[in-house]
C-alpha positions in Angstrom: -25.3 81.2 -4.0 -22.5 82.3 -6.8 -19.7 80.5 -7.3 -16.4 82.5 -8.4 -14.3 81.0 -11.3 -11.3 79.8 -8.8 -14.6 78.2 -6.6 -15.8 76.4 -9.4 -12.2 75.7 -10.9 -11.2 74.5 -7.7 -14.7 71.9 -7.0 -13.9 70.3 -10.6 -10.3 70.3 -9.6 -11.8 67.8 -6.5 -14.3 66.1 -9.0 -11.8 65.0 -11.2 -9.6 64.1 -8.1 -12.5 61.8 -7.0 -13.4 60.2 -10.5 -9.5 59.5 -10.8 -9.2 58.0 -7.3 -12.8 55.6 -8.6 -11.2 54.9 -11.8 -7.9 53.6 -10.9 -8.6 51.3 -8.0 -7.5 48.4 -9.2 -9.7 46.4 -7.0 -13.4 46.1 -8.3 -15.9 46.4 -5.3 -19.4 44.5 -5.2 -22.5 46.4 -4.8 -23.0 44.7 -1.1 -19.3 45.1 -0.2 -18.8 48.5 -1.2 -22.5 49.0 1.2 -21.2 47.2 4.1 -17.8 48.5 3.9 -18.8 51.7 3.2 -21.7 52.5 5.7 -19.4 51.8 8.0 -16.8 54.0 7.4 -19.4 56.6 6.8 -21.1 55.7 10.1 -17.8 55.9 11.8 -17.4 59.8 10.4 -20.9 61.2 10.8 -21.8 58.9 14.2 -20.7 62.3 16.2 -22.2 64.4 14.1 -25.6 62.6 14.5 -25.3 62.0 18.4 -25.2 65.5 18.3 -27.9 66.8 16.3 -30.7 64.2 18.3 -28.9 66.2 21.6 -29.8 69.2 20.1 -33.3 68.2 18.8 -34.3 66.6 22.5 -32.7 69.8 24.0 -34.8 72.6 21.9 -38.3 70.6 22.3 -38.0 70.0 25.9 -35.1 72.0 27.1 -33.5 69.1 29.5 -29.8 68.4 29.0 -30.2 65.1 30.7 -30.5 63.3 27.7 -28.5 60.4 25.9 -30.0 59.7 22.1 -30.0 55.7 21.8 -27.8 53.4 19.5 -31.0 52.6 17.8 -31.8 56.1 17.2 -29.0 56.9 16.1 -28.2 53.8 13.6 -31.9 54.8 12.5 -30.2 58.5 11.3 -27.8 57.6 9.7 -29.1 54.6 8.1 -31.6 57.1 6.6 -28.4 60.1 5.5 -26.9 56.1 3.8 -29.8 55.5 1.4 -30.3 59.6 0.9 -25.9 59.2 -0.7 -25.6 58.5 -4.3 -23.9 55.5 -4.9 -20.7 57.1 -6.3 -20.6 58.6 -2.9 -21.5 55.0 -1.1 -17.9 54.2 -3.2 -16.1 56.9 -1.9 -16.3 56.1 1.8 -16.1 52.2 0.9 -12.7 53.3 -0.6 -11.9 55.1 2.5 -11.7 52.0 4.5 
């Protein structure tokens, strides 16, 4: 994939935006804090997104749309997308709450 100048210009532009928006909180978050917080406000976005993709996965392998992927399942999912985040990222969305 190649980036153009106003591509890359524009990702740093968001970078900066991000490190800025980390760097002035005034509040410092603790590690478990920021985790709890944050997970859930991640959760919250990507929950859909999740539901979603096990529909789809159930769907291709056995091709009934009868099918309703479990909490569990999909706590399981996105517990697993939480630890794959960096923890910069894990700060972001606790900052979003």
């Amino acid at each position: 994939m190649t980036l153009t100048i106003d591509q890359l210009h524009a990702r740093i532009n968001c970078l900066e935006m991000h490190i800025q928006a980390l760097l002035s909180s005034k509040s410092t978050l603790k590690h478990n804090n920021a985790s709890a917080s944050g997970f859930k406000s991640f959760a919250k976005a990507v929950r859909h997104h999740v539901r979603s993709y096990l529909f789809n996965i159930h769907f291709t392998n056995t091709g009934h749309s009868n099918f309703n992927p479990k909490n569990t399942d999909i706590l399981i999912e996105i517990s697993a997308m939480w630890n794959d985040i960096s923890y910069e990222e894990k700060l972001h969305w606790a900052a979003l709450r």
